[in-house]
N, C-alpha and C positions, 0 to 999 in steps of 0.2 A: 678582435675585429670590431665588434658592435661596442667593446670601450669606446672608439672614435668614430663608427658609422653604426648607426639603426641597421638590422637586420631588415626590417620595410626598406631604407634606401639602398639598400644593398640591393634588393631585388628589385625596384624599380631603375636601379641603374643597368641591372645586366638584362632586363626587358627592356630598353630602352637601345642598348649596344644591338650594334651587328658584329659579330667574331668575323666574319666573312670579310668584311670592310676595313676593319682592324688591323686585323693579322696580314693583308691584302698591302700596307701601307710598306711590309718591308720582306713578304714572300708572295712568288711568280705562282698565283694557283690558277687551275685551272680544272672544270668540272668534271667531276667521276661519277657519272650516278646522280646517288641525292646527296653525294659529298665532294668537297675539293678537295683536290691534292698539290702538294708541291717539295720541294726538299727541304728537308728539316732546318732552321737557324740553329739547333741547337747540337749538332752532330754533322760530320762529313758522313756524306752518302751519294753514291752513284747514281740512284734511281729515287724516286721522290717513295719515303714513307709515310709522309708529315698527312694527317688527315685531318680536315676539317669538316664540320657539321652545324651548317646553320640552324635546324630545326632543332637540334639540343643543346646549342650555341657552346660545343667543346671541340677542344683540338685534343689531338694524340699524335703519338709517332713510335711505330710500330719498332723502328730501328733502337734506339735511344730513351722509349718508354717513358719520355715526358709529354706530358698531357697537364691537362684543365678546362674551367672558364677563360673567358678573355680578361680577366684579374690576374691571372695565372700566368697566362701570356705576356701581359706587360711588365710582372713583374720579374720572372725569368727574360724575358731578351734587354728589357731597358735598364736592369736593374735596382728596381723601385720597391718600396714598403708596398703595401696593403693599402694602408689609406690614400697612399700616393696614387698609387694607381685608379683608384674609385676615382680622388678627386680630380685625377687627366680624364677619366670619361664621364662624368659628369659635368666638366667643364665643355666637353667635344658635344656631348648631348642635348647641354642646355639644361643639365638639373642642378638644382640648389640643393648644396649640403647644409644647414645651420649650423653657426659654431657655438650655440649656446649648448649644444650635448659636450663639448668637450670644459675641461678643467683649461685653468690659464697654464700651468706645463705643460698639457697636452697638444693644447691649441700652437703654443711654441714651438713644440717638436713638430707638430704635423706640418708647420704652413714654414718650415727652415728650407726645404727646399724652392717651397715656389717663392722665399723670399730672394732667393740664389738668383732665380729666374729673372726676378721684376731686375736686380741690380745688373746683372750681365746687359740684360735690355735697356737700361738706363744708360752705364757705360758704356754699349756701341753707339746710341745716340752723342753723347757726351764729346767721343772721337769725332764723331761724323759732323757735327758740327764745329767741330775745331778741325777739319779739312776744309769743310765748305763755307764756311761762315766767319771765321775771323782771318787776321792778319798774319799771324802764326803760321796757318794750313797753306800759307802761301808757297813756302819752301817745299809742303812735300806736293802738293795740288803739280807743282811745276814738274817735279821727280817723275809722278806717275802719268802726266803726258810725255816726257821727253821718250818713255819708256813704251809709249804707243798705247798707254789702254785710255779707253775713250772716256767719257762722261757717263753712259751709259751701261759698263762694267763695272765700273765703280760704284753704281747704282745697284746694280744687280746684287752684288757680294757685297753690299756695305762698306765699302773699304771705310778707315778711319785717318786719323794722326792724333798720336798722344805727345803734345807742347814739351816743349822741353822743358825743366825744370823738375825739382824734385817732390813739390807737395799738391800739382795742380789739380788732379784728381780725390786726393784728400781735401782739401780744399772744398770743392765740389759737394764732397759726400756732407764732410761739417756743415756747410751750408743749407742742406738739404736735411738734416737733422738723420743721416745714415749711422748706424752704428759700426763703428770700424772695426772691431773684432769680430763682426761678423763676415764685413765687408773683404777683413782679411780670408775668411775659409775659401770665400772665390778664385784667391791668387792675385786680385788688383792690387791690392794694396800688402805690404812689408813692416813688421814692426824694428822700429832702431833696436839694435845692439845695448848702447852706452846711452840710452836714454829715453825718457816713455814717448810717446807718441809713433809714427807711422810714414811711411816715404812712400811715391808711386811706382808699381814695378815695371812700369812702360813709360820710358821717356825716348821723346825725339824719335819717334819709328813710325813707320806707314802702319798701322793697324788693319789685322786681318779675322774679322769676327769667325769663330768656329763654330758651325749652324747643326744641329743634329736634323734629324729624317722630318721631326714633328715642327720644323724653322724656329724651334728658341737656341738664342746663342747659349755656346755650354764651356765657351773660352777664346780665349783671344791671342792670337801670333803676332809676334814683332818683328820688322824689319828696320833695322838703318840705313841709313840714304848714302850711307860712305863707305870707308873700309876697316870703320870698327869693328871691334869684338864681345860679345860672340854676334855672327851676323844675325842671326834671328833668334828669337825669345819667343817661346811658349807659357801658357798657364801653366801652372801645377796641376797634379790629380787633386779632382775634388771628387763631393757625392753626386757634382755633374758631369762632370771631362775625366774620360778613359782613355790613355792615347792607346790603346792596345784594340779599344772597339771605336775611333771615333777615327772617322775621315775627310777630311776638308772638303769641301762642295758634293757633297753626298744628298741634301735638300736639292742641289738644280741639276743633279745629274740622274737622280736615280729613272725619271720617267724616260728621258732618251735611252737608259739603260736597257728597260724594260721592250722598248720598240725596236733595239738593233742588235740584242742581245751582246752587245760585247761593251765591255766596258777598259776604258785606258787608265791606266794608273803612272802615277807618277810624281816627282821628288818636293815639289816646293808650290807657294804659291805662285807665284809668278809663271811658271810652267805650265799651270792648268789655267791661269784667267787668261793666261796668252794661245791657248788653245779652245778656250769657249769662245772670246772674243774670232775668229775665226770660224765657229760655226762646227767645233770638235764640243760637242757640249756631256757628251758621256764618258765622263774624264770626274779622276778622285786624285788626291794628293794623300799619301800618309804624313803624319804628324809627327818627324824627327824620331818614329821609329822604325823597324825593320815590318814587313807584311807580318800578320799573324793569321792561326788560324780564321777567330773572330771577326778577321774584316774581310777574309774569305767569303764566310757563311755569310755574310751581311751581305755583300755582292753578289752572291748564289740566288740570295733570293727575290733579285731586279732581275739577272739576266737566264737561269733555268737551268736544267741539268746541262743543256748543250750549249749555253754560252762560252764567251771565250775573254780571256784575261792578255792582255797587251801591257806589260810593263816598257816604260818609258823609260829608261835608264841613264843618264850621264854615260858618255863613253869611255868612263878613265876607270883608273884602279877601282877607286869607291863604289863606283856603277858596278861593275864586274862581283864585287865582292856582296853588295845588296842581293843581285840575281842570285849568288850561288845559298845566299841562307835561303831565297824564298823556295828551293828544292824540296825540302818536306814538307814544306808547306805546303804546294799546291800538287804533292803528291797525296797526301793526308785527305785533302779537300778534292781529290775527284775532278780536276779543271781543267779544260784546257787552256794552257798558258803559255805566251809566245813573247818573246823579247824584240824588240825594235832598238836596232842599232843606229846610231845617228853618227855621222862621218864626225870622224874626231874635232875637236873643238866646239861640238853646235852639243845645246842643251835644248829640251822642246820649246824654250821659251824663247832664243836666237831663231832656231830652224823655222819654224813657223813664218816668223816674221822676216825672213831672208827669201824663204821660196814658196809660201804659202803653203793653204788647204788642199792642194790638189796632191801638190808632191809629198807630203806628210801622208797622206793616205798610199799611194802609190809605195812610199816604205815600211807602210806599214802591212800592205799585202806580202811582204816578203822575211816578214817578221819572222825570226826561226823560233822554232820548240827549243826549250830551255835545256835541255843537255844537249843540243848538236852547237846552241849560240854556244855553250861554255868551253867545247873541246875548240870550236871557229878560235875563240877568243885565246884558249891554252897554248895553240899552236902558233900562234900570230906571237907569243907572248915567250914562247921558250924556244921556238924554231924545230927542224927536223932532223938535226943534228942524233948522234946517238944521245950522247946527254939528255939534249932536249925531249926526245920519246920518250927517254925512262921517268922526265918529271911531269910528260904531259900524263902518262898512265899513271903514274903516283895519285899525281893531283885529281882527277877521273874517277880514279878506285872508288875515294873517300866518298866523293858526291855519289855514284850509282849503288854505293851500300847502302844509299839511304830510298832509293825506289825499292818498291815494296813488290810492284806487279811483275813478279817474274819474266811475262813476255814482253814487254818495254824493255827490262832490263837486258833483255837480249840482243832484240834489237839495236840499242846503242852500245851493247859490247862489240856486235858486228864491223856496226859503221866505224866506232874508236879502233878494234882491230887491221879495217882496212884502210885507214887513216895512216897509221901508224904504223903500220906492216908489223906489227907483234901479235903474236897468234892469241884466239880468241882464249884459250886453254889457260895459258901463261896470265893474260887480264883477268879470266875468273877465278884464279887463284888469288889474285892481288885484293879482288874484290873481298872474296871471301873470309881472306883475314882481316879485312876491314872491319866487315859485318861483325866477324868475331870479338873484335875488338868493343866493338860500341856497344854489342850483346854484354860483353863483361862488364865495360863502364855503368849500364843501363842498373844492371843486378847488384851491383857495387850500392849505389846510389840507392835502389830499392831498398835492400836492406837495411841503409842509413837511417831510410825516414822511416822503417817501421809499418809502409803502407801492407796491407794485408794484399790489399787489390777486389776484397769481398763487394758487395754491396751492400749501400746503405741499409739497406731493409730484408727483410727476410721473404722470399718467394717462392716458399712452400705452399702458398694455396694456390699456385697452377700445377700444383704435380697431377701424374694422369688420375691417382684415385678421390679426385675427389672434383671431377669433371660435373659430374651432376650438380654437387653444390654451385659450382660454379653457374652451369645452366640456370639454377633458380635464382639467383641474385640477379642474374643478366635481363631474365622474365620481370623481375622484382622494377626493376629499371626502365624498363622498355612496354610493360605493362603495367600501369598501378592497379587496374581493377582487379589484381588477383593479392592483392595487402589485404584486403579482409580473410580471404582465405590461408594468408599462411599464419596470421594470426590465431583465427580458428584453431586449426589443426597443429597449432605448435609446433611446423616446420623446425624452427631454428634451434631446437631441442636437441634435434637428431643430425645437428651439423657436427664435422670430429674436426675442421680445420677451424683456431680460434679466431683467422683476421676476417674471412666467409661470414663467422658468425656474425662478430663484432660489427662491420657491414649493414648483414641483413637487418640488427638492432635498430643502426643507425636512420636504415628505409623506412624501418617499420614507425620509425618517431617523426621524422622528417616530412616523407613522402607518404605517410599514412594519416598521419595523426595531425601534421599542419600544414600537410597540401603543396607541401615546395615541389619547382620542379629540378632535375639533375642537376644544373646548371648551379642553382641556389644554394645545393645541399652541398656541393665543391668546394664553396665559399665559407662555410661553417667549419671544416676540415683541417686540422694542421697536422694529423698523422699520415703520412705522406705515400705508406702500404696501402692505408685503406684509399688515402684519395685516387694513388695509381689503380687500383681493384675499380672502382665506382667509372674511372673513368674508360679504361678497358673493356669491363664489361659492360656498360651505356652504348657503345658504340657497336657494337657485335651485335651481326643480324641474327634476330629467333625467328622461324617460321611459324612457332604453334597455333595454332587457334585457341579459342578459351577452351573447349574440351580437352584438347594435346592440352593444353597446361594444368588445365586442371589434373587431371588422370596422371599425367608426371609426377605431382606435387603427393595424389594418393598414395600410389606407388611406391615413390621413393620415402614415405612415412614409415609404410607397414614393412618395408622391408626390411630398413634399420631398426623399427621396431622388434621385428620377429629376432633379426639378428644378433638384439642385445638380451634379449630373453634365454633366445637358443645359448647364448653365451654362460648365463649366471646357470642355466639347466646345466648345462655341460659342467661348469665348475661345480655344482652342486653335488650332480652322480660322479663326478671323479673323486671328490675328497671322502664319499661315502664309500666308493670302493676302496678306497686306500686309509679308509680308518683315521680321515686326518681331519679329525675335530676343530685343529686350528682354521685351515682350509674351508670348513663346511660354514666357520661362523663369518668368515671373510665374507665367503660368495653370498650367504642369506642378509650380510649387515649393504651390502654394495647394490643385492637388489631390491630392499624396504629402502634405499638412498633414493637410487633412479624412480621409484612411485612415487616418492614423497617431493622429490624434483618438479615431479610431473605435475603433483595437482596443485604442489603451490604457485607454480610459474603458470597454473591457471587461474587459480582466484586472482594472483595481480594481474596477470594480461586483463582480465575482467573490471579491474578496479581502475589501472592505468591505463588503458587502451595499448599496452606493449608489455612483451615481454623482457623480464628481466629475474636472472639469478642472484 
């Protein structure tokens, strides 16, 4: 970390941030106390774990046990480096980093992404004025009126056009003295096959810039004005555009998200600018993939535990078959999730603009829960016929093996049962071989990759015996004025769990010796035990008073003191009673170790201001 940032700008930037305000930008919190709460981004959960703490500027989440500073934060949900992240809230704060601390490769590495950033932002201008501004944009300018969106949509979302022809954006970049191999990591640009040089990979298409939360574009979608192929064109993944966490107008939906708590989803662009332009403005588009969990949680934390999810669906096979993957998904994620059927033929982008805002809400009040729309849709689809039952419960089965809440899942065996007149008995059989089935597939698959299923790190210092320890690091954190005393008294001597100790070292250097506060010493941190410990225990209320804490700290000295004495005594008269020479020189060599332990790790604490072995 300090290779590329100062440890000074390091804590002047996390004294500068609010975590509160931050984290605030893409989770629903709301005050608990002296902390915020809201549901985790980084786990499906029912009820909000996710804790925030302005005053020690860390998050946590009790469920899922990630935690940090707001470094931490950015770089798990946005998925960013270290330096990246300093330099987005340094930039948000108004602090200057110098680039004179880095080397000319470091400087390169560090500034690749926000070179990414200046170029996407050059290329939507690029577009946007070859829509607005020359002769060219005339063809699509004319497309996206006949199509009803106004001047003022187009504005809002940037729309573009990218000229037709094969080098105009290379062109541009040359011009502009761009480098194209780099220019290629963004996805604009293609290198030839059979020969050096570079083509554009958007020709003749309405350009549709891809805005993430923070409004820089992070990639670009294409449409043709005809009935070529493929109809639309996306970026590639880069180290900016995830289509798995990235959703199209997610920058102008999220705050109407947050005020009506429900947010519409749905298939293309034109479907959602045809429903903002209408005054539907908490509306998202996925990106030519299927929902995933990731844009669940992204959503969870605009509209709150109790919001509500409206997929938009095409009415034909395709629509039908999106709604039934997005089944464990929005069972996984905790949602309420309802599907909105549109009378066959109409897409939200026709419907809208055929019967308006009023009547699009009015369908959408009748929007069903996602297993009663998919049995509606089974039976419409295979009939009541006996054939037809046996394929609608087939089909059924496979989907309700995959809800997990048993009394849900009852519930729609019920209704399927009396739908279908096939007794509930007979369906949870069908079920349950289902179940069986994907259980085997599951452990098949496990086995393959070799996953243990352990965890990363080792979580033996929360076991019960060693709760004290625990208490003293949490004091260690939450109190500083008591770091001279466990110095003194050589507290961390008598610690028996190693990451506790390792820990309390790290305080004692840190927050002892050069005055950081929690927050700063997270940042120093790449062992990821100790950072969860630090940040676990930071947040956990101590009641003591300095006397409680002192008199703990006593206490729990002389006890383990006594303890280890009582220990070598005991070894000492057992091997005397039992003649066992070898035995006697063990215990006498093991307790001249632990004295000699003792006063050396005193003359250094005295030399170093900390202890060390």
């Amino acid at each position: 970390m300090a290779q590329y940032i100062s440890e000074e700008k390091i804590s002047e930037i996390i004294n500068a941030s609010d975590i509160i305000e931050v984290i605030s930008d893409v989770v629903l919190l709301k005050k608990a106390g002296r902390e915020h709460m809201g549901l985790c981004p980084f786990h499906a959960e029912k009820t909000p774990s996710f804790t925030v703490n302005r005053e020690k500027q860390l998050f946590y989440c009790h469920g899922c046990h990630e935690g940090g500073n707001v470094f931490n934060f950015l770089m798990k949900h946005n998925g960013l480096s270290f330096p990246d992240s300093a330099r987005m809230l340094a930039g948000r704060y108004g602090i200057d980093i110098p680039d004179r601390q880095m080397s000319a490769g470091q400087k390169r590495r560090a500034n690749e992404r926000d070179y990414f950033i200046a170029i996407n932002r050059e290329a939507g201008d690029f577009f946007r004025r070859s829509l607005l501004e020359t002769d060219k944009g005339n063809k699509a300018l004319s497309y996206l009126n006949k199509r009803g969106i106004s001047q003022e949509v187009i504005n809002d979302f940037r729309l573009g056009y990218a000229p037709d022809g094969w080098n105009n954006f290379v062109t541009y970049c040359l011009k502009n003295k761009k480098s194209l191999s780099l220019v290629e990591k963004t996805g604009l640009v293609i290198p030839k096959k059979e020969s050096r040089g570079f083509y554009d990979r958007f020709r003749d298409r309405i350009i549709f810039p891809i805005i993430d939360i923070n409004s820089r574009i992070i990639g670009f979608g294409g449409r043709v004005m005809d009935d070529s192929k493929p109809k639309y064109l996306n970026s590639p993944e880069s180290v900016l555009y995830n289509k798995s966490r990235s959703l199209y107008g997610i920058n102008m939906a999220k705050d109407e998200c947050r005020k009506t708590g429900i947010v519409y989803i749905v298939e293309g662009y034109f479907d959602l600018i045809a429903l903002y332009q209408h005054g539907i403005k908490n509306v998202v588009a996925t990106l030519g993939t299927a929902m995933t969990l990731e844009h669940l949680q992204l959503l969870k934390g605009f509209i709150g535990k109790n919001g509500r999810v409206l997929l938009v669906y095409d009415s034909d096979e395709a629509g039908l078959k999106a709604a039934q993957r997005s089944i464990g998904i929005f069972d996984k994620g905790y949602v309420d999730a309802r599907i909105l059927k549109l009378p066959d033929g109409y897409d939200p982008d026709s419907y809208i603009f055929n019967f308006g805002k009023e009547s699009f809400l009015q369908a959408s009040s009748r929007a069903l829960a996602v297993i009663p729309f998919l049995i509606e849709s089974a039976e419409k689809k295979y009939g009541l016929s006996t054939e037809g039952k046996i394929k609608i419960v087939t089909e059924l089965s496979k989907i309700l093996a995959s809800v997990n809440d048993n009394l849900v899942r009852a519930i729609y065996i019920k209704e399927l049962a009396e739908r279908t007149g096939i007794s509930e008995m007979a369906i949870m059989e069908r079920i349950r071989q289902a179940r069986t089935k994907n259980h085997t597939q599951f452990n098949k698959r496990f086995k393959q990759s070799g996953d243990t299923g352990g965890p990363s790190g080792s979580d033996g210092w929360n076991r019960r015996e060693f709760r004290i320890e625990r208490h003293i690091i949490s004091m260690m954190l939450q109190f500083p004025d008591i770091l001279s005393e466990i110095s003194k008294k050589n507290v961390l001597e008598y610690f028996e769990d190693t990451s506790l100790k390792a820990v309390g070292r790290i305080l004692l250097q840190q927050m002892g010796g050069a005055g950081k506060k929690v927050s700063e010493v997270i940042a120093l941190i790449d062992d990821k035990v100790e950072k969860n410990i630090i940040i676990a225990l930071a947040l956990k209320k101590e009641p003591w008073d300095l006397n409680a804490r002192t008199s703990m700290i006593t206490k729990f000295v002389d006890f383990r003191r006594n303890n280890r004495n009582n220990f070598i005594l005991n070894s000492v008269k057992k091997a005397e009673e039992n003649n066992n020479d070898e035995l006697l020189l063990k215990s006498l060599i093991e307790g001249n170790r632990r004295l000699k332990n003792l006063k050396d790790s005193q003359v250094k604490l005295k030399k170093r201001g900390l202890y060390n072995i």
